[in-house]
KOLVO-31980 format. One line per 10 residues: for each residue x, y, z of N, C-alpha, C, O, CB. Coordinates in steps of 0.2 Angstrom, whole numbers. Glycine has a CB too. Layout:
BEGIN
X,Y,Z,X,Y,Z,X,Y,Z,X,Y,Z,X,Y,Z | ...
//
This chain:
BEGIN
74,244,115,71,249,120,76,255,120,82,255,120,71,245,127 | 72,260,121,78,268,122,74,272,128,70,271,132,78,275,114 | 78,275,128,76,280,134,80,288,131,86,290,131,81,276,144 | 77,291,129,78,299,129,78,303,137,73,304,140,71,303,124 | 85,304,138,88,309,145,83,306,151,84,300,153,87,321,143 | 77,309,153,74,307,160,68,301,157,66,296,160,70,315,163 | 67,304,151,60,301,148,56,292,152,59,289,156,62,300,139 | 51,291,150,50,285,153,54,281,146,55,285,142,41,283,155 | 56,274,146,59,268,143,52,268,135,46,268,137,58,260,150 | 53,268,131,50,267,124,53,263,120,59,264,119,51,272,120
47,257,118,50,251,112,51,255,107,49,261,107,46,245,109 | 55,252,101,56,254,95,57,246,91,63,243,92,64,260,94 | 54,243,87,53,237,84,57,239,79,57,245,77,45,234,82 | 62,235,76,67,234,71,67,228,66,68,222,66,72,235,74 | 66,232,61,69,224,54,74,225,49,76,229,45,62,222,46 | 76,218,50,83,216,46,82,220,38,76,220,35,84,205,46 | 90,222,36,87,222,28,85,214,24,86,209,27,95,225,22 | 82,218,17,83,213,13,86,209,12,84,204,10,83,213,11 | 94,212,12,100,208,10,101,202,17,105,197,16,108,215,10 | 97,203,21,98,198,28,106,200,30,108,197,34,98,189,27
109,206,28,113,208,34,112,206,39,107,203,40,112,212,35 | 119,206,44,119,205,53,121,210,54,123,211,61,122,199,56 | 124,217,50,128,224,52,122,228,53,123,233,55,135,227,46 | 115,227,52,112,234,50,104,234,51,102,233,46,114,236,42 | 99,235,56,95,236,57,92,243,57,94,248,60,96,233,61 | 83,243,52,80,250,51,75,249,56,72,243,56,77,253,42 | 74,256,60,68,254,63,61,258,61,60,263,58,69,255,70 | 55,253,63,50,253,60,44,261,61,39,263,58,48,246,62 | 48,265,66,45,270,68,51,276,68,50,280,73,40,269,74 | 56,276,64,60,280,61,60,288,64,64,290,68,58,280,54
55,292,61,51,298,64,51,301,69,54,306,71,45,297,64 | 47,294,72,47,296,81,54,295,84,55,298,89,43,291,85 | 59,292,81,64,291,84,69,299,85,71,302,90,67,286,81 | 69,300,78,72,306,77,70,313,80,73,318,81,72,307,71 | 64,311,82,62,318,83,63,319,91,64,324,94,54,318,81 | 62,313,94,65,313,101,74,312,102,77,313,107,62,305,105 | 77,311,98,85,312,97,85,319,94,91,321,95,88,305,90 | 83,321,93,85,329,92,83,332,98,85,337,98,81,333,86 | 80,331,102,78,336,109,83,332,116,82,332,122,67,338,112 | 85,329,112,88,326,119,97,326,120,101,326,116,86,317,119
96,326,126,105,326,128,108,321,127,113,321,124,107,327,134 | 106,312,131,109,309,130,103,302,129,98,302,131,114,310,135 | 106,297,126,100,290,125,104,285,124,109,283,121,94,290,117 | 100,282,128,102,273,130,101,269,126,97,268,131,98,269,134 | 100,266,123,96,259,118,100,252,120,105,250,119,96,260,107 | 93,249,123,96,241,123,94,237,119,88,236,117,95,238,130 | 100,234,118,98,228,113,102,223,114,107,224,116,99,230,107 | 99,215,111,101,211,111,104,207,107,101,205,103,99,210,112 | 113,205,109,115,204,104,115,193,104,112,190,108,122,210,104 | 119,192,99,120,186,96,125,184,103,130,188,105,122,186,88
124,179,107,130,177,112,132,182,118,137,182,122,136,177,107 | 128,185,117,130,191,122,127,194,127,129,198,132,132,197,119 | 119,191,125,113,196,130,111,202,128,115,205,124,115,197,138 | 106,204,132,107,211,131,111,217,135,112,217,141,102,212,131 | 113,220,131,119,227,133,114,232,132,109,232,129,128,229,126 | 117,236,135,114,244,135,120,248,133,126,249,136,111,246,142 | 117,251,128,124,258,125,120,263,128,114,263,129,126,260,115 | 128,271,129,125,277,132,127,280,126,132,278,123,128,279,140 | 124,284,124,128,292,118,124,297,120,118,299,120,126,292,107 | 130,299,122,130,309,121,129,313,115,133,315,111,137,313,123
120,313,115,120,317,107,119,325,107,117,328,103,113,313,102 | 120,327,114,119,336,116,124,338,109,128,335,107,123,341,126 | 122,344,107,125,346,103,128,344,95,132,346,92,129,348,107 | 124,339,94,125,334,89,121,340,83,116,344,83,119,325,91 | 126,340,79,125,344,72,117,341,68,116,335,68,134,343,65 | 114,344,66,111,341,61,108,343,53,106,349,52,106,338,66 | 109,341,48,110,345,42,103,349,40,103,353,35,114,341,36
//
């Protein structure tokens, strides 16, 4: 789940690599994510971890460079 600055709350479905990693998850609508991460100040994504429940992270991405 994320949330861009005011926006309403938006899923984003994610799959494990190949390798079955546990460091690294791609998500399945990429695009859309980015494209709302570039107009935004700051985004939430919660997620659930192994043993832990779900957390919610905050990042300040205003002024985030992008190439």
């Amino acid at each position: 789940m994320s949330v861009f600055d005011e926006d309403p709350i938006r899923r984003f479905s994610a799959v494990p690599p190949s390798d079955q990693s546990t460091t690294v998850l791609f998500l399945e609508d990429a695009p859309s994510f980015v494209a709302k991460l570039r107009r935004a100040k700051t985004v939430r994504i919660e997620a659930t971890f192994y043993q832990e429940g779900a957390q919610t992270l905050e990042f300040s991405v205003e002024g985030f460079k992008w190439p």
